[in-house]
N, C-alpha and C positions, 0 to 999 in steps of 0.2 A: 421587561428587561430595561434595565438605565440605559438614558442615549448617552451616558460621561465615556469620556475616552477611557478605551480600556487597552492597555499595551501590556503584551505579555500575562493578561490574566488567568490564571488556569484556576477550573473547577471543576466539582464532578458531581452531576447530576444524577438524583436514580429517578427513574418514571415512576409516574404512581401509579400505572396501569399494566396490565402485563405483556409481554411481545409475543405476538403470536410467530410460527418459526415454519419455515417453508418443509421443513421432518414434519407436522401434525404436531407437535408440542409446542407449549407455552412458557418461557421465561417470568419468573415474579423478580422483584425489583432490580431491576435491569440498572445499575450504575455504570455511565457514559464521561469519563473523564475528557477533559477536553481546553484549547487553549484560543483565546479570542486576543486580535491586535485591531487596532486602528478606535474608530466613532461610530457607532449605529447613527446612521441619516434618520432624523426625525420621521420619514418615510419610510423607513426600513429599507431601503431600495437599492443598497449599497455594498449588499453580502456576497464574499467572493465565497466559497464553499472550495477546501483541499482536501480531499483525501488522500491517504499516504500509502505506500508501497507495504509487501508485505510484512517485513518485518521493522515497517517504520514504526511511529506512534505521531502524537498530537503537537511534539515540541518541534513543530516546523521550524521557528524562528527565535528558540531559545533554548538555552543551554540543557543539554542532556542532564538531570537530576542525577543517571549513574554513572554517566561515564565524565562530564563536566566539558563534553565537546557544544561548539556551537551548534544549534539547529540545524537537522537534514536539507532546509532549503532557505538558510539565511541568506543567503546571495540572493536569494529571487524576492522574501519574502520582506518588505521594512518601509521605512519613510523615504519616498524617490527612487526605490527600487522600483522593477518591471510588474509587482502586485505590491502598491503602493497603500503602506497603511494610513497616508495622510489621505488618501480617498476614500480607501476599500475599507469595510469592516471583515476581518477576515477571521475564518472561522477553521480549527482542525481539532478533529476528535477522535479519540483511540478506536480501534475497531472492534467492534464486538466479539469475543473470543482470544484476546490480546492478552498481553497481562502486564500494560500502566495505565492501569487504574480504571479502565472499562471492563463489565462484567464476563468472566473466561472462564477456564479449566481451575486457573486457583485460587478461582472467587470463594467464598463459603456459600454454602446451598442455604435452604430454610430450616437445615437441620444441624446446621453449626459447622458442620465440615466442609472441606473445599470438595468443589466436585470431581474434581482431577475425570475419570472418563466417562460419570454418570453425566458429565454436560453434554448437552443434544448437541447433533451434527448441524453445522449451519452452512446457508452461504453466502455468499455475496450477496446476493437481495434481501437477507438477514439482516444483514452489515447496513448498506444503506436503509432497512426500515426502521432501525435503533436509531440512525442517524438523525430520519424524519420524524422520528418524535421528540427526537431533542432540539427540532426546528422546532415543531409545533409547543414543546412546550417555552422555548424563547417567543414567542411570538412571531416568529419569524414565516411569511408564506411564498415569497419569492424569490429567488437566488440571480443576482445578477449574472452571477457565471459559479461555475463551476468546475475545476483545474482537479483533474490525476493523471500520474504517471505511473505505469506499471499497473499490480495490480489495485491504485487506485484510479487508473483509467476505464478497468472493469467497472468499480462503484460506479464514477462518471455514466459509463454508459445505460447499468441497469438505474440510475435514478432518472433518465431521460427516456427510459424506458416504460419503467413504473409509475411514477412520479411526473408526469410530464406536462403539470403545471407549473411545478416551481422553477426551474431552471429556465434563464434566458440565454444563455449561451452556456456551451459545452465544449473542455478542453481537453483531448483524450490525448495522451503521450506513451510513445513505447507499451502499447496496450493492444488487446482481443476481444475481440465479441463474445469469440470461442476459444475453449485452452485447445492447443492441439496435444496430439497424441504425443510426441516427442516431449512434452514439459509436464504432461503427468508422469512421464515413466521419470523423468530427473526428480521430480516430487515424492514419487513411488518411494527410489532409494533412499532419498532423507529420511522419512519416514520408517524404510523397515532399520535405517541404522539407528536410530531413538527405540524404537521397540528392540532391537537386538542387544541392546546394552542391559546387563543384568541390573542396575539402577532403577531402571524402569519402572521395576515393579508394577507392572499392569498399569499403571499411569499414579499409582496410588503413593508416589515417594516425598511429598508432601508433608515435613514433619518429624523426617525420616533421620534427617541431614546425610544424607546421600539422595545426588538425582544422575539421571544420567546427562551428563556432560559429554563424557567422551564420543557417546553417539550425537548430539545433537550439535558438537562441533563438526562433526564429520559430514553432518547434514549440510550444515554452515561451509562447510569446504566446499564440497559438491555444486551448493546451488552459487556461490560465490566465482566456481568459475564460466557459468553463464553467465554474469552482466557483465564479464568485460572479453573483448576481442584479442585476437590471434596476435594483431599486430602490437595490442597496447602489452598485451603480456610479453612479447618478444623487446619491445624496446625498454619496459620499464628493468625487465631479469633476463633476458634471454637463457642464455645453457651457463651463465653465472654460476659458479658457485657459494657456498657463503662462510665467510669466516674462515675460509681453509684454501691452501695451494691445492691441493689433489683432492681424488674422493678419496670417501674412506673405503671403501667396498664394503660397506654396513647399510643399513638401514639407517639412519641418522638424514635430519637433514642436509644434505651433502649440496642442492639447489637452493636458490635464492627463494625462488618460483615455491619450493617447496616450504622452506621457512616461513613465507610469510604467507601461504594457505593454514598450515597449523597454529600463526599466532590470531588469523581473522578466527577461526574456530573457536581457539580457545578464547578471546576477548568475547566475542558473543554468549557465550554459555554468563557471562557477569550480567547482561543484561537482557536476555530472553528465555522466558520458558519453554522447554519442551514441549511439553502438552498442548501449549498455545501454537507452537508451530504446526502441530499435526493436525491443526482444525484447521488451521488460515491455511492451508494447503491443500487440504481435504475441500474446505470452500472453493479455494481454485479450479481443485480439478473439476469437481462441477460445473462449473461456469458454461453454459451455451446458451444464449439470448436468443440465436435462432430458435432450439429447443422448448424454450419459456414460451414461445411465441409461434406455435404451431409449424412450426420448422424453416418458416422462412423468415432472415433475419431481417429486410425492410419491414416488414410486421412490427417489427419492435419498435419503430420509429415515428408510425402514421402518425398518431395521436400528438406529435410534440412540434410544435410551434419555433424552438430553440436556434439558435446558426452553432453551428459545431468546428472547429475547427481540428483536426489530426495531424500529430505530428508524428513522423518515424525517424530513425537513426540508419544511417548503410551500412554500418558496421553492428549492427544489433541482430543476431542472430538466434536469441531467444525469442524476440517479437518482432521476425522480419519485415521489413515494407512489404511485402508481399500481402499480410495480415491488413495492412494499413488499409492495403487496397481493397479489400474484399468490402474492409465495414465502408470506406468512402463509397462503393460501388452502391452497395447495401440504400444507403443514407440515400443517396439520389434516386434511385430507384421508389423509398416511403417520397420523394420531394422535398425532403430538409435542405434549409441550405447550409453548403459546406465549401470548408476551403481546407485542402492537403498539401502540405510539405514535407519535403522527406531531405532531413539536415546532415550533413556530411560532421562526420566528429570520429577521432577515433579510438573512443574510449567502450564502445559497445552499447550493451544494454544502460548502465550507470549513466551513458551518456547527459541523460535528463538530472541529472545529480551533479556534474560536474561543471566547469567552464565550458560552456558552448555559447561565445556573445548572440549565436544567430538565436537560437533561444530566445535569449532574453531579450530581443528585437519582437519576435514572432510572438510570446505572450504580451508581453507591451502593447503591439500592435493592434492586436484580439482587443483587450479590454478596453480600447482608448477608443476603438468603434461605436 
């Protein structure tokens, strides 16, 4: 790969070897979309690795192609920002099972059709192995750090896990080792309201021009009000109403609160797939590193060299500091070293997504060591 600066450049790579997949099946040509800023160091030695949440994708630090918003992490991600591309080469790639432009449910198969629900079940170590071959085949074998939030904190983890040569530092945010029982049942429902929409059609809608929307915004609603807090929803809408003196005694948006969960619903359905949500969710609810790793989760860690740092949010109560604490427990226990903070914001889960300066002190800090 050229060491020229590359800012903003997106490509998408298929391997020319097949992925092997933690179900016993094997993917053929695996296309890995994916977007690179700053200068590869003639050493290579300079790659920060992001992985992105789950229904984010690869445009960290540039404008969303459907919806024409700036980048999920333009604030953090640029020249003199906290992951500065005049140092970092910095690297984000769609996640396997996605649908911009890395290979998913509405990829086309070998047989010219999309797979919609013939694609195998994956999961997070799925994800980052698609990842590691798209290191390997950039030439890439050392990762200066490596930054997720949510469930790309999960990645983070299982590649420090799996992989625990590449990575020299590790940055886990608003993340799990293990999904708890409370965040598969909230995934559960997404899920059965995407199959309960007659659109569905077995996952096969594809072509159709009908897909199921109205479930997969509903999904979108649901998991939507996990990343944010009691408080931020009370100050942003509280018992508001919208557009009207009184209710109607109808069904109708009558709440603010509620207005604006059915317009996140329905703006998502513009730019994600269903079917794609029901695998990256399905990957979720798998997730236990302890499990991977004969049950106990310092196990997971022995082998890796890396300083990790963990961040939690107090107002996050999809991925409470609680969680935080188990993996930093975990981590000292293999003897990795670590350093946890847990940042006060009160925006919830999103926390990591929005203005939090301590943030962006606390990853600054990490990588400037």
């Amino acid at each position: 790969m050229a060491t020229a600066a590359v800012i903003a450049a997106s490509e998408v790579l298929e391997l020319t070897e097949p992925l092997p997949l933690d179900c016993g099946q094997q993917l053929e040509g695996v296309r890995i979309a994916y977007e690179a800023y700053g200068t590869l160091s003639p050493a290579r030695d300079n790659v920060v690795l992001i992985q992105h949440a789950t229904t984010g994708d690869q445009h960290v630090a540039s404008p969303h192609p459907k919806t024409g918003k700036p980048g999920w992490w333009d604030r953090m991600v640029g020249p003199g920002k906290p992951i500065d591309t005049d140092r970092f080469f910095v690297l984000c790639a769609n996640v396997l099972g996605s649908c911009m432009g890395s290979t998913g449910p509405g990829s086309l198969a070998p047989d010219g059709k999309p797979y919609a629900m013939r694609f195998p079940v994956i999961t997070i170590r799925d994800m980052v192995r698609a990842q590691v071959a798209l290191l390997d085949t950039l030439g890439i074998d050392k990762l200066y750090c490596v930054v997720g939030g949510s469930m790309g904190g999960m990645q983070s983890l299982s590649l420090a896990a799996n992989w625990p040569h590449l990575p020299e530092r590790i940055m886990v945010i608003a993340a799990t080792a293990t999904m708890p029982a409370q965040n598969i049942a909230f995934q559960e429902v997404g899920r059965q309201a995407i199959t309960a929409d007659p659109n569905w059609q077995q996952g096969a809608y594809y072509g159709t021009g009908k897909a199921p929307d109205a479930g997969l915004a509903v999904a979108r609603m649901a998991a939507h009000i996990t990343y944010l807090s009691e408080a931020s929803l009370t100050e942003k809408f509280g018992r508001r109403l919208q557009d009207r003196a009184s209710k109607t005694f109808g069904f109708d948006a009558d709440f603010q609160v509620e207005s604006y969960l059915r317009h996140q619903g329905a703006s998502f359905t513009n730019r994600f797939d269903a079917n794609s949500y029901l695998y990256i969710t399905r990957a979720m609810s798998y997730f236990d590193l302890a499990e991977e790793h004969g049950g106990l989760l310092a196990d997971a860690f022995r082998a890796s060299d890396a300083r990790f740092c963990v961040i939690s949010f107090d107002t996050d109560w999809l991925y409470p500091t609680e969680l935080s604490r188990k993996l930093v427990h975990a981590l000292n226990a293999s003897g990795a070293q670590v350093s946890f903070v847990e940042l006060s914001a009160p925006f919830g889960h999103d926390s990591f997504l929005l203005e939090v300066p301590a943030l962006d002190r606390v990853i600054a800090g990490f990588l400037s060591r």
